[in-house]
SEBA-913638 format. One record per residue (C-alpha): residue number from 1; residue in three letters; x, y, z. Coordinates in steps of 0.02 Angstrom, whole numbers, plus 32768, in hexadecimal, padded with zeros to 4 digits. Each point is the difference from the previous one (the first is absolute). Example, Ala and Ser with C-alpha at 12.3 -4.5 7.8 and 13.67 -1.06 7.14 Angstrom:
% residues 2
- 1_Ala_8267_7F1F_8186
- 2_Ser_8045_80AC_7FDF
***
This chain:
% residues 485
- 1_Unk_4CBA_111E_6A7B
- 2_Unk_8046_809A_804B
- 3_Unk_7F97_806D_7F93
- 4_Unk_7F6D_7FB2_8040
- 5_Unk_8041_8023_80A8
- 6_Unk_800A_80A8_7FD8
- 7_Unk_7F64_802A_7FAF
- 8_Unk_7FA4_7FA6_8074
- 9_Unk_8052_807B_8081
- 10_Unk_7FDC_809A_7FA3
- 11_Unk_7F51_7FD5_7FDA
- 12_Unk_7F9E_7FAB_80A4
- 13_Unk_7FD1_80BB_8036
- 14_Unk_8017_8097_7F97
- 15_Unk_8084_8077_8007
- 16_Unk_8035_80A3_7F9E
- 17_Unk_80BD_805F_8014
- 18_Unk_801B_809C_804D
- 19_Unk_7FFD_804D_7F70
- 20_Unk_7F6C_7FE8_7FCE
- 21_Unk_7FAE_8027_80B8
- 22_Unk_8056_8097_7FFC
- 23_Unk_7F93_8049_7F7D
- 24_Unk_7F76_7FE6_805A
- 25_Unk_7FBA_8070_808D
- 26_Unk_7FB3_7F7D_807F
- 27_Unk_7F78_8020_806A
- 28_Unk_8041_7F9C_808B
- 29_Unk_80A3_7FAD_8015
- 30_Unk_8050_7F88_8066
- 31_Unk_80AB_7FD4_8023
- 32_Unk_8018_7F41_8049
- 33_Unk_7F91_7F7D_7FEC
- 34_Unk_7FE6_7FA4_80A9
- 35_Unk_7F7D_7FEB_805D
- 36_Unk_7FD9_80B0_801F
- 37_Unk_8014_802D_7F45
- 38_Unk_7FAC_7F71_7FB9
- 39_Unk_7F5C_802B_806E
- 40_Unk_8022_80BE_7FD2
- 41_Unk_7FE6_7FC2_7F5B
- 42_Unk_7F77_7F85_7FF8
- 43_Unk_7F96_8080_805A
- 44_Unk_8006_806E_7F7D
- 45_Unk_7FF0_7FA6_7F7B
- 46_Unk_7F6A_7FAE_805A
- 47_Unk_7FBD_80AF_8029
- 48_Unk_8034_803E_7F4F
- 49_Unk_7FCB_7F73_7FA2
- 50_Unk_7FA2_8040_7F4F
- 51_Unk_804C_8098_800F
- 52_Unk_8092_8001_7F86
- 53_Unk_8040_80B3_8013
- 54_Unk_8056_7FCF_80A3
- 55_Unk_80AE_7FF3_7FF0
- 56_Unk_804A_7F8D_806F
- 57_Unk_80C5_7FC7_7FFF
- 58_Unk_8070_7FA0_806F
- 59_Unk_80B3_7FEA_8022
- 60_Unk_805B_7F5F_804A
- 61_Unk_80BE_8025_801F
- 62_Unk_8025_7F3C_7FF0
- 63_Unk_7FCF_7F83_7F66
- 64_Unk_7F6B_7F89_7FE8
- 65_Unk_8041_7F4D_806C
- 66_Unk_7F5F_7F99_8013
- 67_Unk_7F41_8014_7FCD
- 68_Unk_7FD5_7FCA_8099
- 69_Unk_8020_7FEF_80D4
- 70_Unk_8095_7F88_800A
- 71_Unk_7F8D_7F7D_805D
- 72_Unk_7F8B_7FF0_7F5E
- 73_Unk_809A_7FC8_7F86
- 74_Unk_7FE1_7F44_7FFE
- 75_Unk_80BE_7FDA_8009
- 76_Unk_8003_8049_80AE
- 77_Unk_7FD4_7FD9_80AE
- 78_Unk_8025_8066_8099
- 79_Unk_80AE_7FC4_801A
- 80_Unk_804D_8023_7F5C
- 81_Unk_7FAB_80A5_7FEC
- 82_Unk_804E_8047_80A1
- 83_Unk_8096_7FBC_7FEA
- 84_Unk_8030_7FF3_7F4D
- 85_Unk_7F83_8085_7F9E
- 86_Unk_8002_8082_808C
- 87_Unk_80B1_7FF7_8010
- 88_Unk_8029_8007_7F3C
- 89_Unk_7F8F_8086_7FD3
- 90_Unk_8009_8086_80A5
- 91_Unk_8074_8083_802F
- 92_Unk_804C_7FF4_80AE
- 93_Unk_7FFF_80BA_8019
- 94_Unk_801A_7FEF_80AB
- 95_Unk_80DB_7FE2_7FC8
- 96_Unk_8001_80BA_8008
- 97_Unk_7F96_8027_8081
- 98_Unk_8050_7FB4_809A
- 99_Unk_7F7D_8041_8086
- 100_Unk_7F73_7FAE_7F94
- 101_Unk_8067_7F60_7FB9
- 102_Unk_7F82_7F9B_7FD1
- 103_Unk_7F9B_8064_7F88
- 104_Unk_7FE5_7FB1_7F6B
- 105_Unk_7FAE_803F_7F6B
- 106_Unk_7FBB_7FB0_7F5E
- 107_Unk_7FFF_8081_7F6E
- 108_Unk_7F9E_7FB4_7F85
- 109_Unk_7F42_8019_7FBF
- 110_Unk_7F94_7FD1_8085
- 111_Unk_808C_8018_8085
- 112_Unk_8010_7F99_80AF
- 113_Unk_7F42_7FD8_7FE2
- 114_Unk_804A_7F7D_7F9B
- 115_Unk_8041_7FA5_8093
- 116_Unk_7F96_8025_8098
- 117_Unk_7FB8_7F85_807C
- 118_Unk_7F58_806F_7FEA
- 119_Unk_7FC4_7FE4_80BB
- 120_Unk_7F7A_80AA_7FE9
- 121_Unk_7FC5_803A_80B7
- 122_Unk_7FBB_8097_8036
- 123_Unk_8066_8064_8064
- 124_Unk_7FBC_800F_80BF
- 125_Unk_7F6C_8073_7FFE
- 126_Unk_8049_8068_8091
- 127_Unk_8094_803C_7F97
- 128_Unk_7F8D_8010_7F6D
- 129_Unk_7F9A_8096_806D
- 130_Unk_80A0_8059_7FFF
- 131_Unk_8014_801F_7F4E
- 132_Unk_7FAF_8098_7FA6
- 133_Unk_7F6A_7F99_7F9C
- 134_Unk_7F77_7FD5_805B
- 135_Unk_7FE6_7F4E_803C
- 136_Unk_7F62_7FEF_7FAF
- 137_Unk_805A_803F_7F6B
- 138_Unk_808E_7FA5_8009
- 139_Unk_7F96_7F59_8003
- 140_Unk_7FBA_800F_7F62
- 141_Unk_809A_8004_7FAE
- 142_Unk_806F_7F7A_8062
- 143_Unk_7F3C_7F87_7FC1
- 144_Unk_8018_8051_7F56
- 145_Unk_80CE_7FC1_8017
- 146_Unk_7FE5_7F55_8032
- 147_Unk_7F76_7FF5_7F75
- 148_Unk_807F_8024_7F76
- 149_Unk_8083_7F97_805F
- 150_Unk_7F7B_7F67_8011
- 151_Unk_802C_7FF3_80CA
- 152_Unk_7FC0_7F53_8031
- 153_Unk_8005_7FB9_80BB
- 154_Unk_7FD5_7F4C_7FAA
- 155_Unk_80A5_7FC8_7FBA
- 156_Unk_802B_7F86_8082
- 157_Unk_7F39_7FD8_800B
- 158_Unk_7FEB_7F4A_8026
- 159_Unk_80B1_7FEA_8046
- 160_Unk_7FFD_7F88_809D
- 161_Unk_80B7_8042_801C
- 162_Unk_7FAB_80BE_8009
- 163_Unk_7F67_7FCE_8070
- 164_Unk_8065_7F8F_806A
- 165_Unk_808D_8093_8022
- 166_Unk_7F85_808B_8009
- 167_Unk_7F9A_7FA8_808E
- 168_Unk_80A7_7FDD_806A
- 169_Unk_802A_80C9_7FD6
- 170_Unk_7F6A_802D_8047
- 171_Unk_7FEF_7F7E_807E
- 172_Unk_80BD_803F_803C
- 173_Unk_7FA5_80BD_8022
- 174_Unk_8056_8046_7F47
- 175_Unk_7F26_802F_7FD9
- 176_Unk_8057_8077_7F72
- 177_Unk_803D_7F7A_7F9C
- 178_Unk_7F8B_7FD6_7F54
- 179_Unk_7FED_7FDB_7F52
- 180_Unk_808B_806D_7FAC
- 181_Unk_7FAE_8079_7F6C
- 182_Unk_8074_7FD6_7F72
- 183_Unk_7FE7_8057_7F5C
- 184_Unk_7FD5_7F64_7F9D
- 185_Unk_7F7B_7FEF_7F79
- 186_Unk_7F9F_7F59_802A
- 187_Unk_7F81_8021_7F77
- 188_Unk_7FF9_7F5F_7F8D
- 189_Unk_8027_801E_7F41
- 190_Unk_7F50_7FCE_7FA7
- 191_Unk_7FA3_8028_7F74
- 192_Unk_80A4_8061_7F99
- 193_Unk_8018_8062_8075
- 194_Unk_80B6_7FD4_8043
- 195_Unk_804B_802C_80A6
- 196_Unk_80B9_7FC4_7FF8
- 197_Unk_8051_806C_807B
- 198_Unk_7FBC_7FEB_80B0
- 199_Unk_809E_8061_8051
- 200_Unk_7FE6_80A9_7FFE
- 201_Unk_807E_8072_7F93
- 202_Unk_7FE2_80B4_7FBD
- 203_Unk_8011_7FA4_7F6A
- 204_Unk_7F54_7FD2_801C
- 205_Unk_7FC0_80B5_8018
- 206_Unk_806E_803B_7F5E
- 207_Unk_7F8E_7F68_7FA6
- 208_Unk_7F63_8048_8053
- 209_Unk_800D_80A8_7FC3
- 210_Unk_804B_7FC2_7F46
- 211_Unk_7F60_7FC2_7FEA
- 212_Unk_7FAD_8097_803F
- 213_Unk_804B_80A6_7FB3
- 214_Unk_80A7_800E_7F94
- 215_Unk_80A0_8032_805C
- 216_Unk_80AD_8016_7FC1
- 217_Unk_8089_7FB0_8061
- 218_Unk_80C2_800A_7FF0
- 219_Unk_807D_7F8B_8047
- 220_Unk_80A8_8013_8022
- 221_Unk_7FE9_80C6_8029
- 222_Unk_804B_8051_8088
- 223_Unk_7FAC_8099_8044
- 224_Unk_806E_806A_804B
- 225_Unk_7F91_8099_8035
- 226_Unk_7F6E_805B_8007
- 227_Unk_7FF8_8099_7F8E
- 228_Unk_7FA7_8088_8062
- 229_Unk_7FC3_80B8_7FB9
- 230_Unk_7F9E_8085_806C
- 231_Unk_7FE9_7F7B_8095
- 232_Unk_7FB6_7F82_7F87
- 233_Unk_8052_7F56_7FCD
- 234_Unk_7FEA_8007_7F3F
- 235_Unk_8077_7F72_7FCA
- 236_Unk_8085_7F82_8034
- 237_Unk_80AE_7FEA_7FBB
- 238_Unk_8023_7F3E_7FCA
- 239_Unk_80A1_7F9A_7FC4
- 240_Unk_7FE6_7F84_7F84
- 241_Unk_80A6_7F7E_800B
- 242_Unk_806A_8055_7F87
- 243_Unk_7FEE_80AD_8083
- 244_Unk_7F9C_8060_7F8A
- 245_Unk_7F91_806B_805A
- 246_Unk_7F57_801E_7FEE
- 247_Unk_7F84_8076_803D
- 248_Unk_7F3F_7FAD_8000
- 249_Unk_7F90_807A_801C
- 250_Unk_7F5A_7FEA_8078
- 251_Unk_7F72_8062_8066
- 252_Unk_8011_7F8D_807C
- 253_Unk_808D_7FB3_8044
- 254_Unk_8008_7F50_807C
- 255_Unk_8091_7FCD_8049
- 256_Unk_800C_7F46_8038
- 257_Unk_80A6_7FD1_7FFE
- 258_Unk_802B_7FB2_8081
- 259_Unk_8017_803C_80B7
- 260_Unk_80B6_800F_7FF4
- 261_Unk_8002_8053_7F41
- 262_Unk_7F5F_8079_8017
- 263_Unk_8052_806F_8061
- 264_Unk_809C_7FF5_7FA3
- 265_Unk_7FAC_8048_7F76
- 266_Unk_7F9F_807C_8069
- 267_Unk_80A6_8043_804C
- 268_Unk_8068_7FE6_7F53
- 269_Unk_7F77_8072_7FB8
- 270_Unk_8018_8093_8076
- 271_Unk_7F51_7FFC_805C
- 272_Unk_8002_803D_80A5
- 273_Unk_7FB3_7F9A_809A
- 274_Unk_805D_7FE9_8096
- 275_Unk_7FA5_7F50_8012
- 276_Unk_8034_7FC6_7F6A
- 277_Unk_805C_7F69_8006
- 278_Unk_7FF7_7FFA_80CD
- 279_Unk_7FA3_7F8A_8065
- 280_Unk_802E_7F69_7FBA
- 281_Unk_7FB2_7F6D_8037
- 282_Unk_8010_7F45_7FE6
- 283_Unk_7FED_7F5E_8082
- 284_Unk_8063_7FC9_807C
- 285_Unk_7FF8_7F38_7FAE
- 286_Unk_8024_7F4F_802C
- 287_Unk_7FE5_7F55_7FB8
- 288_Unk_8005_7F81_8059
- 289_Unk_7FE2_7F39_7FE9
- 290_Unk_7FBF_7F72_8059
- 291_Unk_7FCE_7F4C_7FF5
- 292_Unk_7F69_7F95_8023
- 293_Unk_7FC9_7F46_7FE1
- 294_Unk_7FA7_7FDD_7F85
- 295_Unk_7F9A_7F75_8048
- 296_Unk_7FA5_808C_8069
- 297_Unk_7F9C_8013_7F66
- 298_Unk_7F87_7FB0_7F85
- 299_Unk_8031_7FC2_7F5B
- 300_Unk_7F94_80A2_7FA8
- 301_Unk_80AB_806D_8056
- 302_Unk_7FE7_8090_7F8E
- 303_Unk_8063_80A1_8003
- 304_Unk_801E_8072_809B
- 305_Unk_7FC9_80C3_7FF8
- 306_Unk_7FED_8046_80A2
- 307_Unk_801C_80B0_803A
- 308_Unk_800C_8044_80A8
- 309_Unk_7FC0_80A8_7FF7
- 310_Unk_803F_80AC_804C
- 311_Unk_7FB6_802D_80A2
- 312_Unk_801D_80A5_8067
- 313_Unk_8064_7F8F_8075
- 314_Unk_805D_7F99_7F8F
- 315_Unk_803D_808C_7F7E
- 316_Unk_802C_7F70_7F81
- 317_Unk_7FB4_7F7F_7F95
- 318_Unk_8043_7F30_7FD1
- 319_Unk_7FD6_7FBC_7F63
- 320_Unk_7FF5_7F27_801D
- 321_Unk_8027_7FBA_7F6C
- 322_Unk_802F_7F4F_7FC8
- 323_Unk_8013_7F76_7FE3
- 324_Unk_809A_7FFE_7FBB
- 325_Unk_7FFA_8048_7F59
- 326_Unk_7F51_7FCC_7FE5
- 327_Unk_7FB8_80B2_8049
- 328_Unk_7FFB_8025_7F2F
- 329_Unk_8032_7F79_7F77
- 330_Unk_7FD0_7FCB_7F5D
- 331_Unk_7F80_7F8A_7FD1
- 332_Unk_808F_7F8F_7FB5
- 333_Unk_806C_7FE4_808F
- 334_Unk_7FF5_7F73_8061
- 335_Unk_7FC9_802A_80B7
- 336_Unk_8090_7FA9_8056
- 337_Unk_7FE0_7FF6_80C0
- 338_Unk_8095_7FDB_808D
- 339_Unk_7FC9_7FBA_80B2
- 340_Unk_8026_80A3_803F
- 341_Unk_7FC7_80AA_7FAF
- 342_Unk_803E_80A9_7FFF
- 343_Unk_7FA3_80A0_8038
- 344_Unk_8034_8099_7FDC
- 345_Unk_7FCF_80B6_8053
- 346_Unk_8028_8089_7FA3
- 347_Unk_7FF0_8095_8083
- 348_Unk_7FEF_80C6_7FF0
- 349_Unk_8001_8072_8087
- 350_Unk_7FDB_80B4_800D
- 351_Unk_808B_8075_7FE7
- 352_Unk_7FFF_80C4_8038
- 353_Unk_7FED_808F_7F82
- 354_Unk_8077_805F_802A
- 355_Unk_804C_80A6_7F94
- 356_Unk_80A7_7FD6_8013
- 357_Unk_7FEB_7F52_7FA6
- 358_Unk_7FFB_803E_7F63
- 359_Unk_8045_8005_7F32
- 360_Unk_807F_8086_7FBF
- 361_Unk_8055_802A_7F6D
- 362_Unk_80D0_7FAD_800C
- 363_Unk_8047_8094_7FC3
- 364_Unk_80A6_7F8C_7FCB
- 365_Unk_7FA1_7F68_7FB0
- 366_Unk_7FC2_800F_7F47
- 367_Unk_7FA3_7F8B_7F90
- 368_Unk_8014_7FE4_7F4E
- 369_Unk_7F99_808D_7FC2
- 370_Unk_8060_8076_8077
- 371_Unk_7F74_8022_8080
- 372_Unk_8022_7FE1_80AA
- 373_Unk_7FDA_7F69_805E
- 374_Unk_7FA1_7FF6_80B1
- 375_Unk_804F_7FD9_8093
- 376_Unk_7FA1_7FC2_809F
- 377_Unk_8006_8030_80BF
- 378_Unk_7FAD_7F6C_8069
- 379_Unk_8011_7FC6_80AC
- 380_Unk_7F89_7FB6_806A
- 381_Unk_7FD3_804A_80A8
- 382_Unk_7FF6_7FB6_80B7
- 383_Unk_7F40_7FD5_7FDE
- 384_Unk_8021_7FB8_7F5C
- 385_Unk_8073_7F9B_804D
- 386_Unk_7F85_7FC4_807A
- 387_Unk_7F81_7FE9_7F94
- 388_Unk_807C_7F92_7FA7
- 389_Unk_8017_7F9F_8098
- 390_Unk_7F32_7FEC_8016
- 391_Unk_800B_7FA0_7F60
- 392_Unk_8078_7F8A_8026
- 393_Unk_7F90_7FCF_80A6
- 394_Unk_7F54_8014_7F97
- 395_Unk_8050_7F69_7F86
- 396_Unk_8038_7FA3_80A8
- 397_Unk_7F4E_8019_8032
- 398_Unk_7FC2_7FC6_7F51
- 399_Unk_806E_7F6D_7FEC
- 400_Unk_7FE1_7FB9_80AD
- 401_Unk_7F3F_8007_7FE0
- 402_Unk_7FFF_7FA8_7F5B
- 403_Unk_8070_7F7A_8049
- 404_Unk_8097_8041_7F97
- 405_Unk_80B1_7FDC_8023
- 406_Unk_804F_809B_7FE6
- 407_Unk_80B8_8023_7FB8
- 408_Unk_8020_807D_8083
- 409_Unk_80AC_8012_7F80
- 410_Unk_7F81_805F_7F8B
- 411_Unk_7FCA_808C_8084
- 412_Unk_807F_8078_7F9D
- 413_Unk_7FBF_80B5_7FCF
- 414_Unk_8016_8016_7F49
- 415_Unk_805D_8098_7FC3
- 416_Unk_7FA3_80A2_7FEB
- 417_Unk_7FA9_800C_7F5B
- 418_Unk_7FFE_7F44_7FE8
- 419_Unk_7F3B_7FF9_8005
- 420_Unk_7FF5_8062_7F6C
- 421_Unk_7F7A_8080_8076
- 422_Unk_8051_8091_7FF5
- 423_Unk_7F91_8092_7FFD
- 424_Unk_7FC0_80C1_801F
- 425_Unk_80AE_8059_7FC2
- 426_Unk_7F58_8071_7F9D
- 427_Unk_7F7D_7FDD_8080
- 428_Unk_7F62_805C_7FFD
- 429_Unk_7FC1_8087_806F
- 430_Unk_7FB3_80A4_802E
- 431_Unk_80A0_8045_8046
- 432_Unk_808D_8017_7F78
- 433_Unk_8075_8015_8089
- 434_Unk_7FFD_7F57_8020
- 435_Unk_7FB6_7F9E_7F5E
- 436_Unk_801C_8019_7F4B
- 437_Unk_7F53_7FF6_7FC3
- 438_Unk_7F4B_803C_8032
- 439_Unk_7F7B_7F8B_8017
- 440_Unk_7FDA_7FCE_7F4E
- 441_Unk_80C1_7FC1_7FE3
- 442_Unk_8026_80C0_7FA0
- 443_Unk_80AD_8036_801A
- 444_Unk_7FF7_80AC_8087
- 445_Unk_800B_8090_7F86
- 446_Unk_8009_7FA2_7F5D
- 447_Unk_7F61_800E_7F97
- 448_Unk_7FDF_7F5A_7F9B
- 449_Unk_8097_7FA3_805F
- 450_Unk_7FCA_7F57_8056
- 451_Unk_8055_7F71_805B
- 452_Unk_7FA9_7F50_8001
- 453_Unk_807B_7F88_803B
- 454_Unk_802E_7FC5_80CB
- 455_Unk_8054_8088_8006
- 456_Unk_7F5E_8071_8014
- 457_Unk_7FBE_7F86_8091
- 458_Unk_7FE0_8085_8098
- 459_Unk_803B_7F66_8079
- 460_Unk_8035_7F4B_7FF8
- 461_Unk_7FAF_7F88_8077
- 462_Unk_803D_7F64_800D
- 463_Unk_7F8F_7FBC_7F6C
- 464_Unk_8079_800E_7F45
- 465_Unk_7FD5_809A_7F9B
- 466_Unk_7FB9_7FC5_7F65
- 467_Unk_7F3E_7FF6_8033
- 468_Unk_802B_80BC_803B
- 469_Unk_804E_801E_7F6D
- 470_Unk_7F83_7FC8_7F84
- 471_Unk_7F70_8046_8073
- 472_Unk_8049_80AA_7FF5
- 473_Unk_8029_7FF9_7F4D
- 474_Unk_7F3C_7FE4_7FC7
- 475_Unk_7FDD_808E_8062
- 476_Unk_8087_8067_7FAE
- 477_Unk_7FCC_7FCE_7F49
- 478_Unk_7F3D_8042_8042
- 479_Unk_804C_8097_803E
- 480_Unk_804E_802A_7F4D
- 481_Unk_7F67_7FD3_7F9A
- 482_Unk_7F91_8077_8072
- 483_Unk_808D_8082_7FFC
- 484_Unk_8009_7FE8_7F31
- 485_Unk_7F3F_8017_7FF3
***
């Protein structure tokens, strides 16, 4: 049995060593495959697709874990993938970082995409005029984004629990409150052609572009750093688990690590920035719980998937979910109701970017392949603070207009990095004084060098990063295939 295991793991997507991808000289490569990565990667192969010259290879520091988002295993349900898969197969970074405790990290193909709620708004359109893309621009891609991510408003369509609650939110004066975008796939399998993972993973978008153009892809490799000759990025140095080193060679480099290991590469490499790594940015975060009969509904209850947008006012945004654990569960579970339901709201509010948040090199901490580990500076200002304290009232408001009793015990602000937000340690920019890369995600000064992960994001509003993320991405993987001709 365990060699069925085993081959079964080896064989559902295909992989080569580092050996043998160091023999090859890749057009593009990419190191991480998240959300940002994954898109990087579908793109091209999309865009590439027929053309077999390309060369395209990616890296994943962590193993293969599942084939799919956790919610699509059919042995899991909301409850016991927070709290028994998440748990079992993460990394509580956040141990060693005690200014940003509750970062957590899952190293492993597909990354935290594996485990995400996959609520997919657009930021607020004010911020997004700040940024150096154009809006018109920019809206392209974040409709090309939620196009590969299948963003639906319809997942709690039908629901007299969502119509009843969303008519007392808006009824209460909360007009921002709506159908949550959720990055589900509602298409019905029919006709052989089989959609049977409606969560959203970049396990979907590694699928995608498998079926599109070859790739090569190595798990269990560490990249270390960026090899850089003449002010262009030529290769990157990798650790496969037995700390050999490799050098794979590419014209094009993308870097989509992670927001907290990007720049730890960047800086580990020797490439000069003085943004890099600063400006770190997550949520300030709270979930909170409540209760409501269950007699104020019909018998077709339905699931609960509201979200109370971001406004210039209210710098934050509440995700309703409920009931219970029936917000996602599987078809075989029996939908067991109590008299009196629970609602949660999972809130995010806006956090400052400021420089002095930031990642660094620990100059006394090592890890196993004897490159140094980041270290984090984070605290949260006098406005984060208050912002922190707007979201506490804004679920008071919330609760009281749905007819919610509230567990005011709940109100508690999470530790910074729980969300699993963070962001723009590489943001993008015109000025390299104060961002890491220019508009089209390419390291300042580093021909061929790219970043395509959160960590890129120019801002973070109070909406999560990943739409951002994957929006940006596309555009980066169009920006290589012009620039490769």
């Amino acid at each position: 049995m365990s060699n069925l295991v085993v081959k079964y793991k080896n064989n559902w997507i295909p992989t080569k060593s580092l050996e043998e991808m160091s023999e090859t000289n890749y057009d593009v490569l990419i190191v991480g495959s998240g959300p940002g990565g994954g898109a990087t990667l579908q793109r091209l192969c999309e865009l590439w697709k027929g053309q077999g010259a390309k060369k395209i290879g990616i890296l994943e520091m962590g193993d293969k874990l599942f084939h799919s988002h956790s919610l699509n295993i059919p042995t899991q349900n909301v409850n016991t993938a927070r709290d028994q898969l998440l748990p079992d197969n993460s990394t509580v970074i956040g141990e060693r970082l005690p200014q940003f405790s509750g970062a957590r990290m899952v190293y492993a193909l597909g990354g935290r995409s594996l485990f995400w709620n996959a609520a997919t708004p657009r930021p607020i359109r004010e911020e997004l005029t700040k940024w150096p893309i154009h809006p018109r621009e920019l809206n392209v891609y974040y409709g090309m984004a939620e196009k590969l991510l299948h963003v639906t408003t319809d997942y709690a369509k039908g629901s007299s629990m969502q119509n009843v609650l969303l008519k007392r939110l808006h009824a209460g004066g909360i007009f921002e409150a709506n159908d949550m975008p959720v990055a589900f796939d509602m298409t019905p399998s029919r006709q052989g052609e089989v959609h049977s993972n409606p969560w959203f993973s970049s396990i979907n978008a590694l699928a995608a572009a498998l079926f599109d153009h070859p790739y090569d892809l190595a798990i269990n490799a560490f990249a270390s750093q960026v090899i850089v000759e003449n002010g262009k990025a030529v290769g990157v140095q990798v650790f496969s688990p037995n700390k050999k080193a490799h050098i794979i060679r590419a014209k094009n480099i993308v870097l989509s690590a992670s927001t907290l290991e990007t720049p730890r590469i960047l800086l580990n490499s020797g490439i000069q920035g003085p943004a890099i790594g600063r400006y770190l940015t997550g949520h300030v975060s709270i979930i909170a719980v409540g209760t409501i009969s269950r007699r104020q509904f019909s018998d077709k209850l339905g699931n609960l998937s509201v979200l109370k947008f971001e406004t210039n006012e209210s710098p934050y945004q509440i995700q309703i979910l409920g009931p219970d654990q029936y917000f996602s569960y599987q078809q075989f579970e029996d939908k067991v109701l109590k008299d009196q339901l629970v609602i949660a709201y999972a809130s995010f509010g806006r956090v400052q970017s400021r420089a002095e948040n930031r990642v660094v090199l620990d100059p006394n901490a090592k890890d196993e392949f004897g490159v140094p580990l980041q270290q984090v500076q984070y605290s949260l200002s006098n406005k984060d603070l208050q912002v922190a304290e707007q979201v506490k009232e804004g679920i008071r408001q919330s609760a009281t207009a749905m007819g919610v009793t509230l567990d005011e015990s709940t109100l508690v602000l999470r530790p910074p990095g729980s969300d699993m937000h963070e962001s723009c340690t590489c943001r993008m920019g015109d000025d390299p004084n104060t961002s890491t890369t220019n508009r089209h995600g390419q390291v300042h000064g580093v021909q061929g060098l790219y970043v395509a992960d959160n960590s890129v994001l120019p801002t973070l509003t109070a909406a999560g990063p990943v739409l951002s993320n994957v929006a940006l991405a596309i555009r980066l993987a169009d920006h290589i295939v012009r620039q490769s001709g």
